[in-house]
Every structure is written in structure tokens, then in C-alpha cells.
One Martini backbone bead per residue (centre of mass of N, CA, C, O) as a GRO file, in nm:
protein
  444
    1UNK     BB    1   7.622  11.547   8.443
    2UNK     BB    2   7.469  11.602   8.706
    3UNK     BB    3   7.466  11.326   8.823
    4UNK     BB    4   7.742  11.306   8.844
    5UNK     BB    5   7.799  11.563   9.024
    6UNK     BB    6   7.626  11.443   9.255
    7UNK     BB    7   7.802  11.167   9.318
    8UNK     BB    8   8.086  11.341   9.360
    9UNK     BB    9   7.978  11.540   9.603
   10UNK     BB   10   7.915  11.288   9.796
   11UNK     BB   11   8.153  11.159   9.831
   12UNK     BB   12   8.306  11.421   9.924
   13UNK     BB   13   8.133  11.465  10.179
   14UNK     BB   14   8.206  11.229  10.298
   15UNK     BB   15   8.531  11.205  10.298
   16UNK     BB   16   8.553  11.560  10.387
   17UNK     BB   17   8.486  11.506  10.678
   18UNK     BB   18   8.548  11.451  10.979
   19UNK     BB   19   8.708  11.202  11.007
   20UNK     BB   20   8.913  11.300  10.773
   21UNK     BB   21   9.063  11.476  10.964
   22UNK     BB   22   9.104  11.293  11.188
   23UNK     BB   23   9.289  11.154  11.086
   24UNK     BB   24   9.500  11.341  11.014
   25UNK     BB   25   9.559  11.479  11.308
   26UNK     BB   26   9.627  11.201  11.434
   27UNK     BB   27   9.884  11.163  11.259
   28UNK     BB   28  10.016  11.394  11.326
   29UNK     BB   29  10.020  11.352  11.660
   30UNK     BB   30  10.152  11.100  11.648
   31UNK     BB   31  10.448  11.168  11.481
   32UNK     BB   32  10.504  11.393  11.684
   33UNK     BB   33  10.543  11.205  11.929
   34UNK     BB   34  10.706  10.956  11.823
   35UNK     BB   35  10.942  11.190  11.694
   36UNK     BB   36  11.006  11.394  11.890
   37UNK     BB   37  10.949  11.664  11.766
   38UNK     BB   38  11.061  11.730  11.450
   39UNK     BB   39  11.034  12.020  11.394
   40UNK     BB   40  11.295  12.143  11.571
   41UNK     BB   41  11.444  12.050  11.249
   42UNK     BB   42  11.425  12.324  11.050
   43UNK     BB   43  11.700  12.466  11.063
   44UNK     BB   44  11.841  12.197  10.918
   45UNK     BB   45  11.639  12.196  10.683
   46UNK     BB   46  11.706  12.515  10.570
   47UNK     BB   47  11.974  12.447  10.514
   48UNK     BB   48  12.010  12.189  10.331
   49UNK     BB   49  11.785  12.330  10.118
   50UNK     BB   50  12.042  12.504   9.992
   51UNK     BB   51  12.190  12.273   9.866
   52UNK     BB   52  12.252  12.187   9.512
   53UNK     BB   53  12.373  11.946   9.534
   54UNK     BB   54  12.502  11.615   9.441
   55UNK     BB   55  12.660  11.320   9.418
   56UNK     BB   56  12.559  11.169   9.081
   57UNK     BB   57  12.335  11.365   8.891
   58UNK     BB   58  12.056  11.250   8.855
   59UNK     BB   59  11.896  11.392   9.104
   60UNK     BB   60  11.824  11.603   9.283
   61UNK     BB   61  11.826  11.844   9.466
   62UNK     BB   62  11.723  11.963   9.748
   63UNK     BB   63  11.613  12.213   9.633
   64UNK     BB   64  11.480  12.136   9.370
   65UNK     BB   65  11.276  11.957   9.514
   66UNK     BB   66  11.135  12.192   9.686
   67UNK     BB   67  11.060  12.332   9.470
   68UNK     BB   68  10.855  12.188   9.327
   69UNK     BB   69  10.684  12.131   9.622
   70UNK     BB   70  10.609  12.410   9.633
   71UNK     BB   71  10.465  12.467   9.347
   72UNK     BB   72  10.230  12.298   9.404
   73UNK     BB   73  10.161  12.384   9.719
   74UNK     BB   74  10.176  12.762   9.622
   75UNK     BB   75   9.862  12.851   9.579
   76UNK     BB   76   9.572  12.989   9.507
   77UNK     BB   77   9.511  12.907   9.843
   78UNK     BB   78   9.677  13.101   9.997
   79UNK     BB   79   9.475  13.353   9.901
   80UNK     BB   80   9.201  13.255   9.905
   81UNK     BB   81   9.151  13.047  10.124
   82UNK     BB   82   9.199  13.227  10.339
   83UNK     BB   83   9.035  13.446  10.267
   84UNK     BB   84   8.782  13.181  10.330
   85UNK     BB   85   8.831  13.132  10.625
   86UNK     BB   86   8.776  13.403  10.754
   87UNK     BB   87   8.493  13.440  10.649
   88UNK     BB   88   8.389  13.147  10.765
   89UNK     BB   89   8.573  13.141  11.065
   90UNK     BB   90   8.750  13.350  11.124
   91UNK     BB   91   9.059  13.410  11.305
   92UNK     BB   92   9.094  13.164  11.421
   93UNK     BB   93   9.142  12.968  11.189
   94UNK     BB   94   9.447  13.079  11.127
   95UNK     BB   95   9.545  12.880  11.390
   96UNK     BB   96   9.465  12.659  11.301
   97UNK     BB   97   9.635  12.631  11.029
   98UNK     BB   98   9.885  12.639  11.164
   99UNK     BB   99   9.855  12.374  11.333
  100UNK     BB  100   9.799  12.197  11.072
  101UNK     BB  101  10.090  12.244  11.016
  102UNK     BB  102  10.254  12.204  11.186
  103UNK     BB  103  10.196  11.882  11.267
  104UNK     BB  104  10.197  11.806  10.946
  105UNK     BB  105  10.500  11.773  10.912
  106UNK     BB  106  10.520  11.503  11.039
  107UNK     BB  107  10.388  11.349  10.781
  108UNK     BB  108  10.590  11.429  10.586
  109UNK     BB  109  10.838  11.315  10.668
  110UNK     BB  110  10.740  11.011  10.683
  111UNK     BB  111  10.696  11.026  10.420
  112UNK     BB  112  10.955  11.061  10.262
  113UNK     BB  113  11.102  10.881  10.380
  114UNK     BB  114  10.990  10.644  10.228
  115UNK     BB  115  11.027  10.756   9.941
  116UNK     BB  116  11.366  10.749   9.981
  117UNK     BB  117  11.427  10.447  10.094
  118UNK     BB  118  11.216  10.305   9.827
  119UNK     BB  119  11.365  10.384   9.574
  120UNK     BB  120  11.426  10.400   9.231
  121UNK     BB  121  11.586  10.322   8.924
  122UNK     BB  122  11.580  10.353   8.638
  123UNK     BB  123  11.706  10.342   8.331
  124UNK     BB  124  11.839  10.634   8.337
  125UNK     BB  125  11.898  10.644   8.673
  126UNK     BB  126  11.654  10.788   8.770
  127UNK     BB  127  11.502  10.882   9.009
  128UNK     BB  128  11.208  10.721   9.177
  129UNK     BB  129  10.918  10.781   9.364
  130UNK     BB  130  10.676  10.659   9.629
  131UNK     BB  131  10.333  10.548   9.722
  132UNK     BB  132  10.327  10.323   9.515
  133UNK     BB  133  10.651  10.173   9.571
  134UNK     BB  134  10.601  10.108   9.879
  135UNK     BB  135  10.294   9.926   9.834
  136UNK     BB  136  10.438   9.719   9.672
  137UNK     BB  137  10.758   9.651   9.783
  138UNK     BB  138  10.671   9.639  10.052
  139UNK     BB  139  10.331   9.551  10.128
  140UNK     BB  140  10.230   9.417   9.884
  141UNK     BB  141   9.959   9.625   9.738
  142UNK     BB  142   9.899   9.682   9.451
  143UNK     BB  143   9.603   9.755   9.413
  144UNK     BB  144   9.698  10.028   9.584
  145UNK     BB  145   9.931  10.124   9.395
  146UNK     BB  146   9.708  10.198   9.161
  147UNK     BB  147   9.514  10.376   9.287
  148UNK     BB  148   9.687  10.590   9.343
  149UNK     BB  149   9.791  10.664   9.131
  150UNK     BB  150   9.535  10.705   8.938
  151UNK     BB  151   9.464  10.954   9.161
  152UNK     BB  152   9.713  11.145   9.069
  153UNK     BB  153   9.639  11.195   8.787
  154UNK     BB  154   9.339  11.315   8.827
  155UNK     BB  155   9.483  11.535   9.010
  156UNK     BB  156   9.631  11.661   8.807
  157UNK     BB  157   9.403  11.734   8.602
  158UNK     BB  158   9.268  11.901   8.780
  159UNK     BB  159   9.405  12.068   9.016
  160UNK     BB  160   9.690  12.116   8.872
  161UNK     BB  161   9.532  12.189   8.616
  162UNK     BB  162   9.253  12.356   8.554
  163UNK     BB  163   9.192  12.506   8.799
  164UNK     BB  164   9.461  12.679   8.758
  165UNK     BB  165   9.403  12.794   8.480
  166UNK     BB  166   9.095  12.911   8.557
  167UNK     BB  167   9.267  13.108   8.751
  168UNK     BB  168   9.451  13.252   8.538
  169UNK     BB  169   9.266  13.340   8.356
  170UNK     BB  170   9.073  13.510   8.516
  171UNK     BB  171   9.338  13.714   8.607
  172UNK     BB  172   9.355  13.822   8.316
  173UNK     BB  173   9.067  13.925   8.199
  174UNK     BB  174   9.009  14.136   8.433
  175UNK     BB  175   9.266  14.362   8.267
  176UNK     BB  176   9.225  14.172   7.955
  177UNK     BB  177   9.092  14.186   7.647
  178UNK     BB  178   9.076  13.839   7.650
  179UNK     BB  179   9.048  13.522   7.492
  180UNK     BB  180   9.057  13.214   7.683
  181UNK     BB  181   9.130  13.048   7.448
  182UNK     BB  182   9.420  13.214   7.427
  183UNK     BB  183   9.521  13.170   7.724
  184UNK     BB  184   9.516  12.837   7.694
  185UNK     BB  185   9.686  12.811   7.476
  186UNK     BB  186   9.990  12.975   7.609
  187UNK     BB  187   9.964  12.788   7.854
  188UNK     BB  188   9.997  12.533   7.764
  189UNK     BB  189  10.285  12.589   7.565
  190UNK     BB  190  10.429  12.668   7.811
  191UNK     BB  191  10.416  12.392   7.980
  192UNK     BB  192  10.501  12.214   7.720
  193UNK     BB  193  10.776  12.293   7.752
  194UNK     BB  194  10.875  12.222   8.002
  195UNK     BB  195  10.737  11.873   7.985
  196UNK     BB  196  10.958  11.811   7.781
  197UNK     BB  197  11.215  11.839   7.958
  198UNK     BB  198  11.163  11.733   8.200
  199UNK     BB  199  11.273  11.686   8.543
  200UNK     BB  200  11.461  11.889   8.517
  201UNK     BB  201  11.349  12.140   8.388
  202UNK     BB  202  11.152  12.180   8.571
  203UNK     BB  203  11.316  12.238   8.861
  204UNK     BB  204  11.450  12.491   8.732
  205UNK     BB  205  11.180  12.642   8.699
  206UNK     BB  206  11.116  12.665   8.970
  207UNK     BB  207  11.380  12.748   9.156
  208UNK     BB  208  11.325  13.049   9.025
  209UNK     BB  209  10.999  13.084   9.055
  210UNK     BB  210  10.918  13.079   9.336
  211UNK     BB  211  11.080  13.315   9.455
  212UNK     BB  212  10.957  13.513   9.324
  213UNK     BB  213  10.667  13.502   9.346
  214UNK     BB  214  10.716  13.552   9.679
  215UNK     BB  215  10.841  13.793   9.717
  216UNK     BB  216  10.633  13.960   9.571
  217UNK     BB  217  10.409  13.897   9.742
  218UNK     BB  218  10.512  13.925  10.019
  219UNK     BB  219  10.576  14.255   9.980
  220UNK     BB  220  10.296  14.331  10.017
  221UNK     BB  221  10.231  14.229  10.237
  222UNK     BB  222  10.429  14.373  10.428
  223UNK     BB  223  10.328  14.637  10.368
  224UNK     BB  224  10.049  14.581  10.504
  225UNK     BB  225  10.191  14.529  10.785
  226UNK     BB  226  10.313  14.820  10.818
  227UNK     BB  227  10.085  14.996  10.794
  228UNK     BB  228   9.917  14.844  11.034
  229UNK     BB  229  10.088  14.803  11.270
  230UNK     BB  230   9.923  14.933  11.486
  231UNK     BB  231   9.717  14.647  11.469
  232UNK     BB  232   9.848  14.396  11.587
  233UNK     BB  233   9.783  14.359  11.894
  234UNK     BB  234   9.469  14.305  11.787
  235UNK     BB  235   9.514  14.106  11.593
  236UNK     BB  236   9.602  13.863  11.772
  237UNK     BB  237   9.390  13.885  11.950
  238UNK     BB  238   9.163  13.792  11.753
  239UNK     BB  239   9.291  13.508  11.685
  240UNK     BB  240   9.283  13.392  11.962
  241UNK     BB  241   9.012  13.502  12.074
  242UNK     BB  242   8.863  13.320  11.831
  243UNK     BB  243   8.973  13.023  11.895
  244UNK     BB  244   8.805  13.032  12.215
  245UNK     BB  245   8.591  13.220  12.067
  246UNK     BB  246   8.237  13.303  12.012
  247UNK     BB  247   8.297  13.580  11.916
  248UNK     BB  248   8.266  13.849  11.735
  249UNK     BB  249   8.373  14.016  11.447
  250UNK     BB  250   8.310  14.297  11.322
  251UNK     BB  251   8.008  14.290  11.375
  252UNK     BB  252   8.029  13.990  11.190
  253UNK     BB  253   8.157  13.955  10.949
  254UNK     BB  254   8.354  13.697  11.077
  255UNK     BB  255   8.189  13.540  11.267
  256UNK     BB  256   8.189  13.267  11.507
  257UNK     BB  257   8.253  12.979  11.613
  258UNK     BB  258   8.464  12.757  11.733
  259UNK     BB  259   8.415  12.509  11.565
  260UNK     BB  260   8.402  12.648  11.255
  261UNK     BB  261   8.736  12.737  11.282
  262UNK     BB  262   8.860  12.492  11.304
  263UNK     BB  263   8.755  12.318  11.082
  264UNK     BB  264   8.817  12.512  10.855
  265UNK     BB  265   9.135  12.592  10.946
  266UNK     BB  266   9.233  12.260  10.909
  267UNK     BB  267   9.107  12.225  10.601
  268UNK     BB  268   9.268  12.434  10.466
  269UNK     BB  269   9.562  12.325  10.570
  270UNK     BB  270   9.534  12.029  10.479
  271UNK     BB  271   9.526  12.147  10.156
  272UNK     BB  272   9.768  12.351  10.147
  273UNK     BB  273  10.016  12.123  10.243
  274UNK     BB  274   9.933  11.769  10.180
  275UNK     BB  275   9.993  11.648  10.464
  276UNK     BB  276   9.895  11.279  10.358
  277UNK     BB  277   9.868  11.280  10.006
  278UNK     BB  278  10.112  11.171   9.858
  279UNK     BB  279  10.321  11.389   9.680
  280UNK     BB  280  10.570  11.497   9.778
  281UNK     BB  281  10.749  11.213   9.781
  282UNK     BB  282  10.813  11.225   9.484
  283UNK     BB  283  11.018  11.475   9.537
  284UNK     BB  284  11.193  11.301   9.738
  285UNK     BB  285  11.299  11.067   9.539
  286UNK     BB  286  11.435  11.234   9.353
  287UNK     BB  287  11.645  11.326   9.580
  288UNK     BB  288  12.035  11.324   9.651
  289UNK     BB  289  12.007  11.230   9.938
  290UNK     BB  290  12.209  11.081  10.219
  291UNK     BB  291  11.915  11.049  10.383
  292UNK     BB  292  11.607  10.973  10.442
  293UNK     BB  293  11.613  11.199  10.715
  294UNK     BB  294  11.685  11.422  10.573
  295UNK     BB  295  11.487  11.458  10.345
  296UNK     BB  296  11.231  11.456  10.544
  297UNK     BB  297  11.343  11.725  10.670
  298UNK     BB  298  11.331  11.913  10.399
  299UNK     BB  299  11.069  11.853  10.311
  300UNK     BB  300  10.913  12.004  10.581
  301UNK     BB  301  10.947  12.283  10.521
  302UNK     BB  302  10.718  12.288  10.289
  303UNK     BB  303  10.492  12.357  10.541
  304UNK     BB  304  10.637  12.584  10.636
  305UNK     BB  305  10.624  12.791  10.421
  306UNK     BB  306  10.325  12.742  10.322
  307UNK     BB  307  10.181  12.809  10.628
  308UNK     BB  308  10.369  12.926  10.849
  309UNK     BB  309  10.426  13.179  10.642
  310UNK     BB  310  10.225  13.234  10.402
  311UNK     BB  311   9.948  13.216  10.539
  312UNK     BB  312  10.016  13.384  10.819
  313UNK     BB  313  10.081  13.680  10.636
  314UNK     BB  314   9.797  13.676  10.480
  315UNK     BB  315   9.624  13.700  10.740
  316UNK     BB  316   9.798  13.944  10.877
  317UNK     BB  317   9.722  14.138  10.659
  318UNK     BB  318   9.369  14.096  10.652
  319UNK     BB  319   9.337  14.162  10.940
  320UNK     BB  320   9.504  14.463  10.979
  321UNK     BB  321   9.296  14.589  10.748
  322UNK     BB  322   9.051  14.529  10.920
  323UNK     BB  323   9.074  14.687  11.152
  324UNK     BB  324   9.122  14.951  11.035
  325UNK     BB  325   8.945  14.899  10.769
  326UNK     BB  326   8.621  14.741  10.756
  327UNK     BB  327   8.415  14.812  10.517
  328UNK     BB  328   8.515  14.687  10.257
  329UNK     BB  329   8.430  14.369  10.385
  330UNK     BB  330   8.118  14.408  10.416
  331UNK     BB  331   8.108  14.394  10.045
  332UNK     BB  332   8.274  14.130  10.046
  333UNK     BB  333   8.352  13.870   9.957
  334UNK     BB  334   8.555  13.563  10.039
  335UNK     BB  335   8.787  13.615   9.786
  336UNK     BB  336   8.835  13.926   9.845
  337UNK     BB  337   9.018  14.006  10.050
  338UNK     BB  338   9.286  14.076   9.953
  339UNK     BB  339   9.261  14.258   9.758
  340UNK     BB  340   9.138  14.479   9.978
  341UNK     BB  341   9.437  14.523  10.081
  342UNK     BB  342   9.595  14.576   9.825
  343UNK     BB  343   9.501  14.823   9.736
  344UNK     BB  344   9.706  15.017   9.976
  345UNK     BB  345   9.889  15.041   9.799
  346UNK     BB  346  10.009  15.270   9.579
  347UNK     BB  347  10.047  15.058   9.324
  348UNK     BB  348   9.830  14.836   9.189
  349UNK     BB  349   9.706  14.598   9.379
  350UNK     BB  350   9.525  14.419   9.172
  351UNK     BB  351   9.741  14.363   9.021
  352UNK     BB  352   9.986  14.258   9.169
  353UNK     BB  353   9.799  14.014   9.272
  354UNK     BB  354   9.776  13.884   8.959
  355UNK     BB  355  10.037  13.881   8.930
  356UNK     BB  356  10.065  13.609   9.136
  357UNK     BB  357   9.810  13.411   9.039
  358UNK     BB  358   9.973  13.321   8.784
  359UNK     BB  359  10.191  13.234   8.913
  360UNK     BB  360  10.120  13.029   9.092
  361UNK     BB  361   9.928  12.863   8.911
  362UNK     BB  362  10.166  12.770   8.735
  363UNK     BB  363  10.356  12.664   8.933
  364UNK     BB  364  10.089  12.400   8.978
  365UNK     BB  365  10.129  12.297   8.683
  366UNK     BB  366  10.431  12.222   8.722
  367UNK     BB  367  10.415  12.060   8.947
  368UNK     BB  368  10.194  11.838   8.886
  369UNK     BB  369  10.342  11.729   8.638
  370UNK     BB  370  10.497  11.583   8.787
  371UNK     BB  371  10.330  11.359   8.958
  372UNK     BB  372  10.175  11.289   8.673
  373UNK     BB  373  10.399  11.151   8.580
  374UNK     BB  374  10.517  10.938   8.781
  375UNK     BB  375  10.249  10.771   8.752
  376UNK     BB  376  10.222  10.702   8.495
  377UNK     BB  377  10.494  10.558   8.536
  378UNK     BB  378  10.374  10.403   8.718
  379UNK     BB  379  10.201  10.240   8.506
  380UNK     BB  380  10.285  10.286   8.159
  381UNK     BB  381  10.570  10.418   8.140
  382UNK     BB  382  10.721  10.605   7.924
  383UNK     BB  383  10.532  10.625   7.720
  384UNK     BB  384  10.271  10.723   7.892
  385UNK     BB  385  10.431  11.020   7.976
  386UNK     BB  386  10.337  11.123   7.690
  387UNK     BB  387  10.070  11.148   7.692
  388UNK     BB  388  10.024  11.282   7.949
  389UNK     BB  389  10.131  11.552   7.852
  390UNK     BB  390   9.930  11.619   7.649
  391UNK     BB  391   9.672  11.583   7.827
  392UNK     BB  392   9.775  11.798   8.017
  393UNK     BB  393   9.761  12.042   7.798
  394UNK     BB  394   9.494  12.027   7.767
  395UNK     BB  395   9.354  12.080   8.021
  396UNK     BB  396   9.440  12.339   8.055
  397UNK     BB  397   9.260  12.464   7.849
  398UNK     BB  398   8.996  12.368   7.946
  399UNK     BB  399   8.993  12.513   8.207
  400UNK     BB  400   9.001  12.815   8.082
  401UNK     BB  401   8.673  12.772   7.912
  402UNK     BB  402   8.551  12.582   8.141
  403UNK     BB  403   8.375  12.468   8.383
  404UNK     BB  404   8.436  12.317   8.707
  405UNK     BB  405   8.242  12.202   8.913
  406UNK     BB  406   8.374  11.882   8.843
  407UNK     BB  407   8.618  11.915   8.890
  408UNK     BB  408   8.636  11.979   9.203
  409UNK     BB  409   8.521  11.726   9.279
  410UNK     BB  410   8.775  11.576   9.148
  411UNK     BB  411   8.986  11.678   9.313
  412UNK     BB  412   8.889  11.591   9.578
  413UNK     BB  413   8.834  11.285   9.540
  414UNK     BB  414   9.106  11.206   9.475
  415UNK     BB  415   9.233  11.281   9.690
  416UNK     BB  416   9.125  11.142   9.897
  417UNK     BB  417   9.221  10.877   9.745
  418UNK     BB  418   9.520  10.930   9.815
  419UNK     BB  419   9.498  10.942  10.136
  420UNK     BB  420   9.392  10.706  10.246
  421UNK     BB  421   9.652  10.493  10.162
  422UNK     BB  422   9.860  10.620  10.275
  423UNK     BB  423   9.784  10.618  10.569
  424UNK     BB  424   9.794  10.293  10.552
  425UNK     BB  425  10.100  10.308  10.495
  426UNK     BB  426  10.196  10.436  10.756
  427UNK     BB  427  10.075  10.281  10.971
  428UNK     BB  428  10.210   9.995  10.885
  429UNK     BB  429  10.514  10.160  10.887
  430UNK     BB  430  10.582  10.320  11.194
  431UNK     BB  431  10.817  10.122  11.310
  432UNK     BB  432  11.014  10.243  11.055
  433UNK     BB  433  11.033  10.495  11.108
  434UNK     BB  434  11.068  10.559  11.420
  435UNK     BB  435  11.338  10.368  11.447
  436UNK     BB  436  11.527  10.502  11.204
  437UNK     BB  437  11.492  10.796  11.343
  438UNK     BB  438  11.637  10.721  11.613
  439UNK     BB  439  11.887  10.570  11.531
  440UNK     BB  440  11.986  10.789  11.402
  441UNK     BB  441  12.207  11.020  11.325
  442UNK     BB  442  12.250  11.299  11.363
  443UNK     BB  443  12.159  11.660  11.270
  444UNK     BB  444  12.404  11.901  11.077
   0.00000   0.00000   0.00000
């Protein structure tokens, strides 16, 4: 086993190297440029994104379909990561994080577009689509198209089911004196209630879940960039010249170069919002949306509240509490910023993040359960879709309980695997993408 884990973690080494970066960020700012810096259509993007409504009640609202893919990828990176960038890369990581949600926006968009444009029908009506039916039936790539799937479902089972269990485990235990295998088994059967119901009971309670647990969150935040307020414009100077200055932060506590700043931020940002890893496009192709460039742009928003948002609220509150109090963040391990921000709440702050934790981690278990669905149905067809709930429930549990190390290195190399061909499937239909989306209508 360990001899496995030495093997994935070396090609994951090599595939989420230095290239691997610049390639996605070269994709971003190709469609950034190509597409005349399509972010600018974000205000139409979260207007048309609460819209309910759907045409002929088969396919997802706006909403429901953006729900799902915040669901999957507002997890516990948000909170760990950020918190991990900052203490790695210095302030300046937050800049470049930022950096690439803006251009990755664009990115989305164009996936997204795709897999809304050349969306399928089921035998049952619903709408399914994404990058594995894009590279079969436009490219005619079936063996892209089989290879995408099937790291679609690893990567499901492993950071979508797993490795959240495991964040989830942990911060439940924390706090309650509870056996890890208890809480695997009611994670998992909470999870098979809703993946028993289909990808519209799916939906609906992201809906619901996602708003709360953000509110929820976003409110501790606050809290603490209020308490910190006269500390603000500090903060934001050293994220600045942390970004462009090798100058060290709080006494070397968190101080970097310039260039591992850059590296770390740009590489959280580009995982914590998956912008070109061909997951969001399977809720894009689900949604029915007026035409593909609308959903394209509504998909787009979910990089702004996930990166734009949620990461940058969470970085500025953990900078703010840094420059304030300094002191207990120089004996905070990496992952363990945030918490130690949430202390200054009035009441509870490391359990109320805690509670954050479970919602977030849960969040990303049934969202990503939707995306291993879709592949698997792409793959082995309805049949195979129950099989996979069932092991998917399992791999829950299992997270709960076991080791993670080989399961994200597993998660990692899946990632890549699925990154590779879609920005190959981007980049061979760019043309596609480009003229159609100059062609179209406004958006109103």
C-alpha cells in the first residue's frame, strides 16, 4: 500500500507541477481576452441566478443547478485552505487567489457553455450533459470521453465522499465524545436519504443548505472584520505588498517570497473553485436555461461567490485578527487560522466554525454525489447510477474511519485526470465557444 501511495503521489507531483498551473491560468486569461473579459456580466449572472422558474419543469431552475455546483465546491477548502495559503504563502497568497477566480470566471463560463449547448436527453425526460458527452459527440473522442468519466466517479468517491467525511468526522468529535464509526454510519445514511431521491431532491436541498450554512459562516466572519475594523486598512496593505514584495509578515509568522505567494494562491484558488476541472458544466447541462450563453454566465457566478467572496471574506478576517493580535497565530499550526480568529466571537467561536465544518463538508458530499452520478450514468446508464449510490455511501463511511493519505493523493491525481482532457476539449472548440458567444443576444 505503501508503494501505491509512493506512485500516486509522484505522478501527482509531476501533473499539479508548475505547468499544470500555467496551463489553467493561460486558459483563463485566453477566454478572458477572447471572450472581452466576460466577468463584467456577473451582475446579470446573479440576477438571472435567482430566478426559480424553468420551462418545462424536466431540467433544474437557475437556482437549483447553481446550488448544487456551490454545494460541491464551497467546502472545507474554503476555510482550511485559505487558512493554509495564508500561513504558506504569506498575505499576498489571498491577491493571487483572488487573481485566479476573476480570470478562472472565464473558464467556466466556456465550459459550462458547452456542456449546456450539447446536453442530452434522458430516456426519462431529464436533461444530463457535461464534458464527457461534449468529447464524444462534438469531438468524437469517445475514449477522452470514457477516461473523463471515469476519474469523474474517483474523484467523487474520494474528495467528494471521503476526504469530507473525514473533515466532517474530525470536527464532530472534537467537541462530542462520539465513536468515529457512529458518526460514519449516520453521515452516510443521512447522505443515501437524499441520493435515493434523485438529483432533483439532490437540488433541493442544496437550495436550502447551501444559503444557510454561507450565512451562517459569513456572519462569524463578519463579526470579526467588524471587531477588527480600524485594522482594515493594514490588512489590505499587506495583502498588496505582500503580492508584489518579498518583505516578511508579523515578524516572519507568515512572510514568504514573492514567487510562493503567487504559486500557493493561484493554486488554492484554482482547486478551491475548479474552474476548468469539467465538474460545474454536469450542473450547467442539468439546468434549463434560455440558451447556453445565459447559463454559461449564471454558471460563472458560482467562482465569484466561492473565490471572490467567500474566500476573500475569510482571508480578510483571518489578516485582520492577525495584525491585531499576533501572538496566538505564531503557535496556530497551518490549518488553524480560522479557528483561532473565531475565538474573538462572543460565545463558542471554535464551535460555531465547527458547525460550519459539518454543513460545509456535508454540503460537498451530496453535491459531489450529484457529478458521480452523472458520470457513472454516462458510463454503466441507470443501472449503474444505483450501484454507485450504494458505494458511494460506503466510501462515506470509510472516510469516517481510515487514513486519508492514499485517498488524496487519489483525489488529487483523479483532479488532473479530469483537468487534462476538458481544457483539451476547451481549447479544440474555442472557436465555438468565441463566435457564438459574440453572436448572441444581450443579456437582459
Amino acid at each position: 500500500m505503501q508503494l501505491v501511495n509512493r506512485v500516486v503521489q509522484i505522478l501527482c507531483d509531476f501533473l499539479w507541477s508548475f505547468p499544470m498551473l500555467v496551463l489553467l491560468m493561460g486558459t483563463h486569461l485566453y477566454f478572458t481576452i477572447r471572450l472581452g473579459f466576460i466577468q463584467r456580466k456577473v451582475p446579470q449572472g446573479i440576477r438571472m441566478s435567482f430566478s426559480k422558474e424553468n420551462r418545462d419543469g424536466e431540467g433544474f431552475s437557475p437556482y437549483a443547478a447553481l446550488a448544487t455546483a456551490l454545494a460541491a465546491t464551497i467546502g472545507t477548502g474554503n476555510i482550511v485552505g485559505i487558512s493554509t495559503a495564508i500561513a504558506i504563502g504569506g498575505p499576498g497568497a489571498l491577491f493571487w487567489c483572488w487573481i485566479s477566480g476573476l480570470f478562472g470566471m472565464a473558464t467556466c463560463y466556456a465550459e459550462c457553455f458547452l456542456s449546456a449547448k450539447y446536453r442530452v436527453r434522458g430516456p426519462q425526460g431529464m436533461l444530463s450533459g457535461g464534458p464527457m458527452y461534449v468529447m464524444e459527440h462534438v469531438l468524437h473522442r469517445k475514449g477522452m470521453a470514457v477516461l473523463f468519466a471515469f476519474f469523474a466517479v474517483v474523484a467523487a468517491l474520494s474528495v467528494g465522499s471521503s476526504v469530507q467525511a473525514h473533515a466532517l468526522t474530525a470536527a464532530v468529535t472534537e467537541h462530542i465524545d462520539v465513536s468515529p464509526h457512529l458518526v460514519g454510519i449516520l453521515a452516510a445514511m443521512l447522505a443515501g436519504s437524499v441520493l435515493v431521491g434523485g438529483a432533483k431532491k439532490t437540488a433541493k436541498v442544496c437550495t436550502y443548505l447551501v444559503p444557510v450554512m454561507s450565512l451562517i459562516y459569513l456572519g462569524g466572519c463578519f463579526y470579526v472584520i467588524v471587531k477588527n475594523v480600524s485594522y482594515l486598512p493594514q490588512t489590505f496593505l499587506a495583502i498588496l505588498g505582500s503580492a508584489f514584495s518579498s518583505r516578511s509578515f508579523i515578524g516572519g509568522v507568515a512572510g514568504t517570497a514573492v514567487m510562493t505567494g503567487i504559486r500557493v494562491g493561484m493554486a488554492k484558488g484554482l482547486f478551491t473553485n475548479e474552474a476548468g476541472m469539467g465538474s460545474m458544466p454536469m450542473t450547467a447541462a442539468a439546468a434549463d436555461a434560455a440558451s447556453p450563453v445565459k447559463q454559461g454566465v449564471v454558471s460563472m457566478t458560482g467562482i465569484f461567490w466561492d473565490t471572490i467572496v467567500m474566500c476573500a471574506i475569510t482571508g480578510i478576517a483571518i489578516l485582520s485578527d492577525m495584525i491585531r493580535n499576533p501572538a496566538p497565530y505564531r503557535y496556530a499550526s497551518a490549518d488553524e487560522y480560522c479557528f483561532v480568529a473565531f475565538m474573538g466571537l462572543p460565545f463558542a467561536g471554535d464551535k460555531m466554525l465547527s458547525v460550519c465544518l459539518v454543513l460545509f463538508a456535508f454540503a460537498t458530499i451530496i453535491g459531489w454525489s450529484f457529478y458521480g452520478e452523472c458520470a457513472a450514468r454516462y458510463l454503466w446508464g441507470e443501472r449503474g447510477t444505483r450501484v454507485f449510490e450504494v458505494v458511494y455511501m460506503v466510501f462515506v463511511y470509510l472516510g469516517s474511519v481510515l487514513s486519508l493519505q492514499l485517498v488524496w493523493n487519489l483525489s488529487d491525481l483523479a483532479n488532473a485526470c479530469m483537468a487534462i482532457p476538458n481544457l483539451i476539449c476547451l481549447w479544440m472548440l474555442r472557436k465555438v465557444i468565441t463566435a457564438q458567444t459574440r453572436g448572441s443576444d444581450k443579456i437582459k
